[in-house]
KEKE-3310 file (N, C-alpha, C; in steps of 0.2 Angstrom, whole numbers, plus 5000, padded with zeros to 4 digits):
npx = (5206:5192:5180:5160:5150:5140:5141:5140:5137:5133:5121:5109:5104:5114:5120:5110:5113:5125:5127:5121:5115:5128:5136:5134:5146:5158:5161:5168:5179:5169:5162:5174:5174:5163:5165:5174:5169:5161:5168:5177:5169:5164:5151:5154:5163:5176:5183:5172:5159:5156:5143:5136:5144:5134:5125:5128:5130:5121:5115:5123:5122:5132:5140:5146:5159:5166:5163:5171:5184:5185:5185:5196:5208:5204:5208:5222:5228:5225:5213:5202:5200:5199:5188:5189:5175:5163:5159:5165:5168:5172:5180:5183:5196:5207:5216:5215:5225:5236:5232:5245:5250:5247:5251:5251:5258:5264:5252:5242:5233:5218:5197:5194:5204:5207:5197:5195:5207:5204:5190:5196:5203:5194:5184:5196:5201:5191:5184:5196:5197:5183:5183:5199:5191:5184:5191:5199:5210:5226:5236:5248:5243:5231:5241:5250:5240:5237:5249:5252:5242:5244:5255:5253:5244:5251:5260:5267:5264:5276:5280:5267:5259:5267:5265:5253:5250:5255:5247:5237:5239:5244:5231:5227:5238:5233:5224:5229:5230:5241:5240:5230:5234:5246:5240:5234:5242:5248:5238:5237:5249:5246:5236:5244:5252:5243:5237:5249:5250:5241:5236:5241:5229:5225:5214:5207:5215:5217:5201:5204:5214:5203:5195:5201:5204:5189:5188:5198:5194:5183:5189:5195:5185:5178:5168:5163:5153:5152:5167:5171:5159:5165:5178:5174:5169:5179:5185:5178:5180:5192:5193:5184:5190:5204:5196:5193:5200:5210:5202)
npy = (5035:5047:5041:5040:5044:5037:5024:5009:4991:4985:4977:4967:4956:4945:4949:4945:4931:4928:4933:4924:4914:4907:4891:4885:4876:4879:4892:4905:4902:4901:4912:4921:4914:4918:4932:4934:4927:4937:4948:4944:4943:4953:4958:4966:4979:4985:4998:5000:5000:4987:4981:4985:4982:4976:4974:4963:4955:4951:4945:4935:4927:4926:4931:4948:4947:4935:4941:4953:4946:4941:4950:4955:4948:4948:4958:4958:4952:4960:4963:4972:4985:4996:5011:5025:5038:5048:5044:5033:5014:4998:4994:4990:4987:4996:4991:4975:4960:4949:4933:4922:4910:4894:4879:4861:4846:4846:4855:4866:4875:4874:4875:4864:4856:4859:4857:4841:4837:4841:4833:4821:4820:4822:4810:4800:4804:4804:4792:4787:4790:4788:4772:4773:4774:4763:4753:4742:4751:4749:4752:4759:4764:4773:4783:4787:4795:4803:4812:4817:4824:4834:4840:4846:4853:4862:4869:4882:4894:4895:4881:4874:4868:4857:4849:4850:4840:4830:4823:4819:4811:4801:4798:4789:4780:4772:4764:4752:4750:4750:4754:4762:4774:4775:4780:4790:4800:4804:4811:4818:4825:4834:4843:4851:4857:4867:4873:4880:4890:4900:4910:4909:4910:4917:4914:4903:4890:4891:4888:4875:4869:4863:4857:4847:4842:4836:4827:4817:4815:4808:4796:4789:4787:4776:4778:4780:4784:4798:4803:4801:4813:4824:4825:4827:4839:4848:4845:4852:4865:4868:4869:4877:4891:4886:4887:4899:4906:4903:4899)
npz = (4846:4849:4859:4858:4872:4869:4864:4863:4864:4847:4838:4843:4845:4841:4850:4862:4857:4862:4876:4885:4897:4908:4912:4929:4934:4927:4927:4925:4916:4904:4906:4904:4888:4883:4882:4873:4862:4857:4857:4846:4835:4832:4839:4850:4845:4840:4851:4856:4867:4882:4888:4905:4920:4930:4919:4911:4922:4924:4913:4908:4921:4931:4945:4950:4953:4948:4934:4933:4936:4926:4914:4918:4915:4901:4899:4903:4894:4882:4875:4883:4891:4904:4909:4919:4927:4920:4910:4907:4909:4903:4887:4872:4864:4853:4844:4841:4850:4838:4835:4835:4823:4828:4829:4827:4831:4818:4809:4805:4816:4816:4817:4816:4819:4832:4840:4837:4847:4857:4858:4859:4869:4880:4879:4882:4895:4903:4903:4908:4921:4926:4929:4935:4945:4948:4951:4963:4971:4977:4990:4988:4975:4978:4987:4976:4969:4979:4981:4968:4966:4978:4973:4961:4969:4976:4965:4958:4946:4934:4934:4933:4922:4920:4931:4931:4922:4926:4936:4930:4923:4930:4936:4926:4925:4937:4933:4929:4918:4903:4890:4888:4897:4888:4879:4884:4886:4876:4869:4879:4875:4863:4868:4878:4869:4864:4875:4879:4871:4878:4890:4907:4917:4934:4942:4934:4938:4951:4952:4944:4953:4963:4954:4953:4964:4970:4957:4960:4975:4972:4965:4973:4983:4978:4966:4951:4944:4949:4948:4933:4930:4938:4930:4918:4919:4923:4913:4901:4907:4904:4889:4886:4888:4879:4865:4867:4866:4854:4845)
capx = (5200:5187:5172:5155:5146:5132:5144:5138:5138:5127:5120:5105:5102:5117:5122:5108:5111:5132:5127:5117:5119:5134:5134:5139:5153:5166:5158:5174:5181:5166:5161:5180:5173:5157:5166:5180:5166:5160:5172:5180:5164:5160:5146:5156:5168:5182:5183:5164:5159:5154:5139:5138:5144:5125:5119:5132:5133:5113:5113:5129:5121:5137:5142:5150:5164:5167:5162:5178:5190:5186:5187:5205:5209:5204:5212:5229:5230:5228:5208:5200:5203:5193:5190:5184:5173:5155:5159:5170:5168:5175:5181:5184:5204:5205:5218:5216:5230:5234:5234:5250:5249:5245:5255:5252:5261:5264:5247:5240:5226:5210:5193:5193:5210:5207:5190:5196:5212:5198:5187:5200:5206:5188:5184:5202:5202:5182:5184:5200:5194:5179:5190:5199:5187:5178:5195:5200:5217:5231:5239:5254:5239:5232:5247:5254:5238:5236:5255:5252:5236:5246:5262:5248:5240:5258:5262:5269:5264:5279:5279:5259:5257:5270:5261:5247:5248:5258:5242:5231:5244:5244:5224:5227:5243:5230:5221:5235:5231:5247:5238:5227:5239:5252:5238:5232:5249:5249:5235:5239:5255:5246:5235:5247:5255:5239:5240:5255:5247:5235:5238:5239:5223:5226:5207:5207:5222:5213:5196:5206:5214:5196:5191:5208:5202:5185:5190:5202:5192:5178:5192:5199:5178:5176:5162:5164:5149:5154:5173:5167:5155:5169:5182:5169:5165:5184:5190:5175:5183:5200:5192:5182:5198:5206:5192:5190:5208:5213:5196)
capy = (5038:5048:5039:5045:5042:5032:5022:5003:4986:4984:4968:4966:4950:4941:4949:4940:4927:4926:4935:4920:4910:4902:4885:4884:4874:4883:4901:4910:4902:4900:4920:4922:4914:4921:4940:4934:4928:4943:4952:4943:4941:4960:4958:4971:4982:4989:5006:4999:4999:4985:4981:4988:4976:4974:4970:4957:4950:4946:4941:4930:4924:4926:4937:4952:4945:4932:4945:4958:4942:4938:4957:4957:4942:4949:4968:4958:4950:4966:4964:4977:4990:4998:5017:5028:5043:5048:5039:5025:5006:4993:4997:4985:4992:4998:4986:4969:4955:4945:4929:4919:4902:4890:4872:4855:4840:4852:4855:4873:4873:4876:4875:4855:4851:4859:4851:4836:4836:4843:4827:4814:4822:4821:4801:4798:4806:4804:4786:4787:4793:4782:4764:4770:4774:4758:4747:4741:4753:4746:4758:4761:4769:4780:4786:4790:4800:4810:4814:4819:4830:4840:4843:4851:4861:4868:4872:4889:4898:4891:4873:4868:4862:4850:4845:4847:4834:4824:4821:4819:4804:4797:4795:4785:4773:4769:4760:4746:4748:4754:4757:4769:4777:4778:4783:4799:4804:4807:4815:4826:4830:4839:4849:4854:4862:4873:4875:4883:4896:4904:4914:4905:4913:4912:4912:4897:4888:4892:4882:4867:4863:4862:4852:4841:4837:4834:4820:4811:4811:4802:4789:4788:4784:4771:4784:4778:4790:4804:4801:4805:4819:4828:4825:4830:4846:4851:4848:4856:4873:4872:4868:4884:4894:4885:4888:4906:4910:4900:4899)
capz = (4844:4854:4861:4859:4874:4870:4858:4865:4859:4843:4837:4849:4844:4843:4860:4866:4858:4866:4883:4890:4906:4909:4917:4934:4936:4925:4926:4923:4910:4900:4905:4896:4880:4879:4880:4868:4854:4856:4854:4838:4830:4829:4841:4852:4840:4843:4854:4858:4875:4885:4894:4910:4923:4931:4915:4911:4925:4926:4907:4910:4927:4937:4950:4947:4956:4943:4929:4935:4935:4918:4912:4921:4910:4894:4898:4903:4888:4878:4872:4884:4895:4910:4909:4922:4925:4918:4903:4908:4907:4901:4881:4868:4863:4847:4841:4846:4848:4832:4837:4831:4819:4831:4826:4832:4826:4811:4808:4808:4822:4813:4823:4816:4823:4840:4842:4837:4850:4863:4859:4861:4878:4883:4880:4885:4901:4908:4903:4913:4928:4930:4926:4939:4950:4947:4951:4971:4969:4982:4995:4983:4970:4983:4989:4972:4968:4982:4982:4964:4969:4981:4971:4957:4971:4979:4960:4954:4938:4931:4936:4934:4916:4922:4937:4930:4916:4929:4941:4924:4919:4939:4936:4920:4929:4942:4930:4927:4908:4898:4881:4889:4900:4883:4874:4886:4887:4869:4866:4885:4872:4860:4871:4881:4866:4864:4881:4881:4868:4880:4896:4913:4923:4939:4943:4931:4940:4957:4948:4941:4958:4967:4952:4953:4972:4967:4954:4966:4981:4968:4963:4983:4987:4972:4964:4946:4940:4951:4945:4927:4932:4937:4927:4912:4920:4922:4904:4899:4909:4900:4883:4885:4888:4873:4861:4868:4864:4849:4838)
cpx = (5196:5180:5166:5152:5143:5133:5144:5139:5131:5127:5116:5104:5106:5121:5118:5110:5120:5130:5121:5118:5123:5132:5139:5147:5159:5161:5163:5176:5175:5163:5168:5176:5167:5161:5169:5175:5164:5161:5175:5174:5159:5156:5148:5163:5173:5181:5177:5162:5154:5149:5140:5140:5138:5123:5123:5132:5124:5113:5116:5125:5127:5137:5146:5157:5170:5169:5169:5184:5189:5187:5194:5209:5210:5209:5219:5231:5228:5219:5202:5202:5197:5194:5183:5181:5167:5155:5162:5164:5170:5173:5184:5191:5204:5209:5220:5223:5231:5236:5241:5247:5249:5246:5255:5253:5260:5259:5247:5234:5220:5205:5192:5200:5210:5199:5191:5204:5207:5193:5190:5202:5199:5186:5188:5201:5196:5183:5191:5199:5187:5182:5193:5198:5184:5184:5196:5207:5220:5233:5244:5248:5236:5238:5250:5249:5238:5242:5256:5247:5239:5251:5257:5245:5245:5261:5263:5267:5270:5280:5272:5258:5261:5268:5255:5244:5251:5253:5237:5233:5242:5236:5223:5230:5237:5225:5221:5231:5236:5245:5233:5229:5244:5247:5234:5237:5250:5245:5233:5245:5252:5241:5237:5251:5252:5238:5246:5254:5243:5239:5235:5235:5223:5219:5205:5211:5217:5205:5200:5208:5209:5195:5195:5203:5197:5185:5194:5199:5188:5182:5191:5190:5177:5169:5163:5158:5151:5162:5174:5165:5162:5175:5178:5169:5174:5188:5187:5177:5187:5198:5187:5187:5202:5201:5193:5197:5212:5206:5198)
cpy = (5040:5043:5040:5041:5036:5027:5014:4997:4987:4976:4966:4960:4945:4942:4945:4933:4922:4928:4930:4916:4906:4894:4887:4884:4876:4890:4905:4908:4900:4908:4922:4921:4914:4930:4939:4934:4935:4949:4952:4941:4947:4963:4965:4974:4985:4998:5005:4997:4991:4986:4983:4982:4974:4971:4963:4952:4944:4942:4934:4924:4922:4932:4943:4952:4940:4937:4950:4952:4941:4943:4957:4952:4944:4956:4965:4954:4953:4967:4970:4982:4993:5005:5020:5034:5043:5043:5033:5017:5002:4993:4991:4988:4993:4995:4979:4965:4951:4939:4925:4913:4898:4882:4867:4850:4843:4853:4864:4872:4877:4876:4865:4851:4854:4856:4843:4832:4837:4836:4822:4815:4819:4812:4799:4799:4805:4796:4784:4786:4788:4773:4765:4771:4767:4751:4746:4745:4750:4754:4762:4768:4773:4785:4791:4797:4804:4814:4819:4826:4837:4843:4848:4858:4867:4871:4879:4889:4895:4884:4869:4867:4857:4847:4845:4840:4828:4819:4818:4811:4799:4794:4790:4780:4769:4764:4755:4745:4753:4758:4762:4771:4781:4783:4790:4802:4809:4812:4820:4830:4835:4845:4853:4859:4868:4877:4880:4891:4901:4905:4911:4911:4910:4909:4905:4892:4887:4885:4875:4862:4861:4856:4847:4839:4832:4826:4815:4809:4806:4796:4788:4783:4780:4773:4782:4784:4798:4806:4805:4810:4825:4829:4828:4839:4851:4849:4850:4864:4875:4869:4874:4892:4892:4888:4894:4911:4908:4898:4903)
cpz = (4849:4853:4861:4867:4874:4865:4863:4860:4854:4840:4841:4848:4844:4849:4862:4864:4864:4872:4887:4895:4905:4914:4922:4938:4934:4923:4924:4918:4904:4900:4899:4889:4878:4877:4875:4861:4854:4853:4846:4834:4829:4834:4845:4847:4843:4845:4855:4866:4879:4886:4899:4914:4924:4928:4912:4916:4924:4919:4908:4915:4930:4941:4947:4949:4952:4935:4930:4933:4928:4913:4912:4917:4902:4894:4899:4898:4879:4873:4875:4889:4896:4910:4915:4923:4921:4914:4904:4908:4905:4890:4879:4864:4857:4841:4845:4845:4841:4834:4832:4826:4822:4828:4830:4829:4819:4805:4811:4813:4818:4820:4822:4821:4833:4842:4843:4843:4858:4865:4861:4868:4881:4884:4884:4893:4907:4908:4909:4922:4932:4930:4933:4946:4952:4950:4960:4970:4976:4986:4990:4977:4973:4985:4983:4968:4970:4982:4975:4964:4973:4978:4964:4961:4972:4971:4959:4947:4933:4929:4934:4925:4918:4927:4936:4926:4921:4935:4934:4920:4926:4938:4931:4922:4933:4938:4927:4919:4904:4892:4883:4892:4893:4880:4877:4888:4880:4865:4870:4881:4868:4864:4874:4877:4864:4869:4884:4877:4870:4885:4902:4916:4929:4944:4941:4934:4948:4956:4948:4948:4962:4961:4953:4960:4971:4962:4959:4970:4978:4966:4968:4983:4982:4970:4956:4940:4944:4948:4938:4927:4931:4932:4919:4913:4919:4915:4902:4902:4904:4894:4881:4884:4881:4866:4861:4864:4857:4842:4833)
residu = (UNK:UNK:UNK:UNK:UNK:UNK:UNK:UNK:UNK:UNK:UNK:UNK:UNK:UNK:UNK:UNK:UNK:UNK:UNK:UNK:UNK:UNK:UNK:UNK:UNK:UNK:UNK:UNK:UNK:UNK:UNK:UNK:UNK:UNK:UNK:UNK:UNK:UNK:UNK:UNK:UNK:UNK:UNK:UNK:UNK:UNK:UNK:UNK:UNK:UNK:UNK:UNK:UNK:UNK:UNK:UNK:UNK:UNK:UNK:UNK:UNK:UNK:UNK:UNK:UNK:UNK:UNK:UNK:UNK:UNK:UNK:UNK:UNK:UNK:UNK:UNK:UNK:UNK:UNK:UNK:UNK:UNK:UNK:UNK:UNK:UNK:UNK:UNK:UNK:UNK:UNK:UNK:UNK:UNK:UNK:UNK:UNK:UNK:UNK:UNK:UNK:UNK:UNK:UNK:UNK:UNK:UNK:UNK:UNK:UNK:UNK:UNK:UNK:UNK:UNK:UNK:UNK:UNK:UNK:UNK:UNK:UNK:UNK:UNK:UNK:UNK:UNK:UNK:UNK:UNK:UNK:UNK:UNK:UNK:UNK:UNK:UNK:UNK:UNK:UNK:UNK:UNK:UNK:UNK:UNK:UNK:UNK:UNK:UNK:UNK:UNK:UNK:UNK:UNK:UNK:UNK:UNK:UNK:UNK:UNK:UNK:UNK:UNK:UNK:UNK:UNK:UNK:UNK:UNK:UNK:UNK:UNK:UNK:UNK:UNK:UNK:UNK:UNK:UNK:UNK:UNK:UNK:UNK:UNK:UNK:UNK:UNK:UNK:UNK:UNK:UNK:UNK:UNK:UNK:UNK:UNK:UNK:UNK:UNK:UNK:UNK:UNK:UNK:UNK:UNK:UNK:UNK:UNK:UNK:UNK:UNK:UNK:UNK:UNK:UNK:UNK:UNK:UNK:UNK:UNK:UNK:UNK:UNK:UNK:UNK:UNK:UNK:UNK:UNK:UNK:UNK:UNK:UNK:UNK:UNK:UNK:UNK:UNK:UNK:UNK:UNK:UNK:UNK:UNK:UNK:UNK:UNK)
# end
């Protein structure tokens, strides 16, 4: 279809009320799923143009550096496309993807069942993290962390949900409790099946392993509230990413 010109997002209101600052620590993957609501919620229509980068990135409060990786994100996974020339910008594609039906322990993924697998990760895993910050770990449990840490960072695209859920279980072993180890395994299985429905970012993947350090060194230093902290902040990255792609 031709473009008019001056054929922009509509909706001034609840653009602002989706284009507002991102928090910090996960900018990218929460830039994603502010463009995505956006997008699937009309706010930007299809064949409608974007905000200018400039003005995005200031509403957003990221860099435009962040704002282009999160663009290239959406564009390679078939939601907008960048044109250029007088008129160009970033264009909302005229036919979006249709998401698949989305199955978890044979359940269709609603917004109640992914919040609800999203929740229990969150408890599971912050509690985790500080516990076994808070414990004297032996040589054998550093060792087996950091060795985990590094096999996540050296991870390939193919290989990192398995190394990543494998460092994510090592922080829970350290905390010589079995029933909370069995039980953040089980409910690292089903995210990772949602996990699996979304597009590895390598931007995001770059992020996680800074927040993986992050968390470890706070166990390593026996930091029990910093421990937490981080671990809070990095499943709130890849829960914005899930949401953004799967709502």
């Amino acid at each position: 279809m031709s473009i008019e010109p001056g054929r922009e997002v509509a909706g001034a209101s609840a653009g602002a009320a989706l284009f507002r600052p991102v928090r910090a620590g996960n900018a990218f993957e929460e830039t994603v799923e502010r463009l995505l609501q956006a997008i699937r919620l009309g706010v930007v229509g299809t064949g409608e143009r974007l905000p200018s980068e400039r003005e995005l990135a200031d509403r957003l409060g990221v860099s435009r550096v962040t704002l282009r990786e999160a663009i290239r994100a959406l564009a390679d996974a078939g939601y907008v496309e960048s044109r250029r020339g007088r008129y160009g910008g970033t264009f909302v594609n005229d036919t979006l993807p249709t998401p698949p039906e989305h199955v978890v322990d044979g359940r269709k993924v609603d917004a109640a069942t992914l919040e609800d697998a999203l929740s229990l990760r969150f408890v599971l895993e912050t509690g985790a993290a500080e516990l076994a910050a808070a414990r004297e770990l032996t040589r054998t449990d550093r060792e087996h962390l950091t060795a985990m840490l590094a096999n996540a960072a050296d991870a390939g695209l193919g290989d990192y949900r398995r190394k990543d859920s494998r460092l994510h279980l090592a922080i829970a072993e350290v905390t010589a409790s079995g029933t909370l180890t069995t039980a953040l395994a089980d409910a690292r299985m089903r995210v990772n099946q949602l996990l699996d429905e979304i597009p590895l970012l390598e931007r995001n993947l770059e992020h996680s392993n800074a927040q993986h350090e992050a968390i470890v060194n706070a166990i390593l230093a026996g930091d029990p509230g910093a421990a937490r902290t981080a671990m809070a902040e990095h499943i709130e990255g890849t829960s914005s990413l899930l949401r953004a792609f799967l709502s």
